[in-house]
C-alpha positions in Angstrom: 0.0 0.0 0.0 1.1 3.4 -1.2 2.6 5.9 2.1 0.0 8.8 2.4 1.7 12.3 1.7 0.0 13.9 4.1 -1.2 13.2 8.0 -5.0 13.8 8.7 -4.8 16.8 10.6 -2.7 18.2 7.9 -5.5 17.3 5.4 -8.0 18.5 7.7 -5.8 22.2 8.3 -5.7 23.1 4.8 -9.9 22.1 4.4 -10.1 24.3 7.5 -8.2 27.1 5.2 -10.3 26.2 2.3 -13.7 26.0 3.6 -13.5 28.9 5.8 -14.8 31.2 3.1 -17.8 29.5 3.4 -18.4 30.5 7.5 -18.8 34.4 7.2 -21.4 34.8 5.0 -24.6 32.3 3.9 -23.3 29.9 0.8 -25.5 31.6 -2.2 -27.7 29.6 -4.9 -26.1 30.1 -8.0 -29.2 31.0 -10.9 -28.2 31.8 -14.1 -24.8 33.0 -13.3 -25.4 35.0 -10.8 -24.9 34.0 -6.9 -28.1 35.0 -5.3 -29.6 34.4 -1.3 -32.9 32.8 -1.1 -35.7 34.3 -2.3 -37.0 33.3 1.2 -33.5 34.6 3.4 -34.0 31.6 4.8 -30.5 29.5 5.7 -29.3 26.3 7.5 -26.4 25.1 8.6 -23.7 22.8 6.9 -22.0 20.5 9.0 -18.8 18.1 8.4 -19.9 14.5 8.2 -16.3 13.8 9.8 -16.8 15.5 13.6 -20.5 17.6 12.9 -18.1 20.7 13.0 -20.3 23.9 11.6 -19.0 24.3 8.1 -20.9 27.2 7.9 -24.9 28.4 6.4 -26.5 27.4 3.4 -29.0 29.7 1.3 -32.8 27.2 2.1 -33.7 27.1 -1.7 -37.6 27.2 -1.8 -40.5 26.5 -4.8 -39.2 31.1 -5.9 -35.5 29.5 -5.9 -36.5 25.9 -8.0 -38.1 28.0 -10.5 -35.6 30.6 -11.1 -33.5 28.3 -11.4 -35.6 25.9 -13.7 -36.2 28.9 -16.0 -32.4 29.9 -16.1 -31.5 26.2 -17.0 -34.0 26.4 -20.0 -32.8 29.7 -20.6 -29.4 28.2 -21.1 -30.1 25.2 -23.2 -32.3 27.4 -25.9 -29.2 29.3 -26.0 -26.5 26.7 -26.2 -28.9 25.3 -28.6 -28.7 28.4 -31.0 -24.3 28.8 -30.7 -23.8 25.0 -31.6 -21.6 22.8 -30.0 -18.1 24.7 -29.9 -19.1 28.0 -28.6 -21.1 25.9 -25.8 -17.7 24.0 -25.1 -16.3 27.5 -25.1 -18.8 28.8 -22.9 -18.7 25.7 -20.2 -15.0 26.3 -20.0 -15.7 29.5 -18.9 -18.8 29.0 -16.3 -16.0 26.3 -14.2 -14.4 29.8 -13.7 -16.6 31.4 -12.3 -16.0 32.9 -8.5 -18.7 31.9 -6.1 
């Protein structure tokens, strides 16, 4: 069996590092591009399956949320359907760069 490169507490320091960006404010929906709260303001609160730590608050996505977001999705495809398959290539390339 391969040696691990790292210990878990160092694995579980630089999550700690990465996931704190999530603790300050409530983790947005993202709806046709755009990071928005719940249409509701309603939140809950993520926790690590490993020790139930609070990762940090979730926007509560509601039937206002499912359908923006339904109607941005269809939005989308009619739209990737009129630039062909290239330019949507293109365009996926840049929506994995987006900054939540």
């Amino acid at each position: 069996m391969a040696q691990a490169k790292h210990t878990f507490d160092e694995n579980q320091a630089a999550a700690t590092v990465h996931l704190s960006r999530f603790s300050a404010d409530p983790l947005p929906h993202l709806i046709g591009g755009v990071s928005v709260a719940s249409a509701s303001a309603e939140t809950f609160v993520n926790t690590s399956p490993i020790d139930g730590s609070v990762l940090g608050s979730v926007s509560a996505g509601g039937t206002e949320d499912i359908d923006a977001a339904a109607k941005a999705a269809t939005d989308a495809l009619q739209q990737q359907q009129l630039v062909g398959p290239d330019s949507a290539a293109d365009l996926f390339s840049q929506l994995l760069t987006l900054d939540p």
